[in-house]
N, C-alpha and C positions, 0 to 999 in steps of 0.2 A: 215601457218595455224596450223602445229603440233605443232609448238613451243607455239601458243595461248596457246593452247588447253590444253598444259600440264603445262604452269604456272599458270594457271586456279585452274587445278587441283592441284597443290604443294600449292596454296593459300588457298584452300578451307581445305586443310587436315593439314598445320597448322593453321587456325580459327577452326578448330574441336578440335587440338591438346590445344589451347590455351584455349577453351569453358571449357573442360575438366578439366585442370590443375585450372581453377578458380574457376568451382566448388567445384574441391575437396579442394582447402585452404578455401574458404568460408564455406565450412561443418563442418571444424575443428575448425572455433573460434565463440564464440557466435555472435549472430546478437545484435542490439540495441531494438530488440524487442524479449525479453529473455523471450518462451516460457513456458519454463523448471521448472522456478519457480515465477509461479502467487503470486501477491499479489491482496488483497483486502482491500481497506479505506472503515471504516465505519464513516460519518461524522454525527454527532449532533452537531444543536443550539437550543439553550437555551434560553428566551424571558430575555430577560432585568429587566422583573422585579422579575426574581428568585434569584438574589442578585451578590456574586462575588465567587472568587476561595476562598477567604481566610474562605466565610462561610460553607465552605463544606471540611475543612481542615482533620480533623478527619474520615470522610469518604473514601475522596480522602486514605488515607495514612491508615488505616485499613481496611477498606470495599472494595472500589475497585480495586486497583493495589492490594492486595493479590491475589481477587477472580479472574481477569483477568490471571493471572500469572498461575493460576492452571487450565485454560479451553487450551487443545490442541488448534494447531495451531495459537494462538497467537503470534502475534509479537513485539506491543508498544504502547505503548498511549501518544498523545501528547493533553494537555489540554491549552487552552488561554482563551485572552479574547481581545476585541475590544478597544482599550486604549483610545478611544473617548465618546463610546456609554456605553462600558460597556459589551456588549454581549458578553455571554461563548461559544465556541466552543471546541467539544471533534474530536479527529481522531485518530481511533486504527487501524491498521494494523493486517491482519489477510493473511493465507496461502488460506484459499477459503471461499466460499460465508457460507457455513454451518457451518466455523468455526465461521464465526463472528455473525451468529445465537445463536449457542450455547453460546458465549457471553454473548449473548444479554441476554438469558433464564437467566444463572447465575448470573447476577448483579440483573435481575429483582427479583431473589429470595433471594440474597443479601440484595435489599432495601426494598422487603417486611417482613423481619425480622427486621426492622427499625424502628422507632417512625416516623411518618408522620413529612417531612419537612426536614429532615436529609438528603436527597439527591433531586438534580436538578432535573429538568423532562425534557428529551429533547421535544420543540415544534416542532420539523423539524429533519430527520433520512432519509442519502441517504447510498448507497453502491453502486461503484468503483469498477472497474478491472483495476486495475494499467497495462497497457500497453506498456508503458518503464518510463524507469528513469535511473538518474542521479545522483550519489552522489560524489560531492568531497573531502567530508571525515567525518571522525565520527561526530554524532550527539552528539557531548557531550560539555558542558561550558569547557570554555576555562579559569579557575581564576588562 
């Protein structure tokens, strides 16, 4: 019965010993769900019939990637379009929710310094707390 009793006990005190030591290496590397540094997608689509990227060339490339680039916590904009239908879609990345507000203020006072028509109008505008991700390597063309 003592012998139970006390390999019992040697078992439970290394699973204590073993609990320990895996929390502490699991403290030390980050998780797959990297607290630390939120991102937030802000997604617009755009109706189909406000035309394509190339008519918004001059905006894209003076007006908005400037003005984006000067509002903190920004991070990128990725712009498309639907290779079927046609529809635009924009997704910028931002550091938090009020960064990608301020954003929004800034382009909106961007394209009201504008002649009407010179920029898209998003139909549809969500925002995303990016909760994990995945990258396998830089987002950059490969020519």
């Amino acid at each position: 019965m003592f012998r139970a009793q006390e390999a019992i006990h040697i078992l439970l005190t290394m699973a204590s010993l073993c609990a320990v030591l895996i929390v502490g290496v699991m403290a030390s590397y980050p998780s797959a769900q990297d607290k630390t540094s939120a991102l937030v997608v802000r997604v617009a689509t755009f109706a189909v019939e406000q035309g394509r990227l190339d008519d918004y060339r001059d905006f894209i490339e003076h007006h908005l990637f400037p003005t984006l680039r000067g509002v903190p916590g920004y991070v990128g904009t990725f712009l498309g379009r639907d290779p079927n239908s046609g529809q635009l879609i924009s997704m910028s990345f931002w550091r938090s929710e009020a960064d990608a507000v301020a954003g929004e203020q800034a382009v909106g006072r961007a394209i009201g310094a504008l002649p009407q028509g010179s920029a898209p109008r998003p139909s549809n505008v969500a925002k995303f707390v990016i909760e994990y991700r995945d990258i396998k390597e830089p987002l950059t063309n490969k020519d």
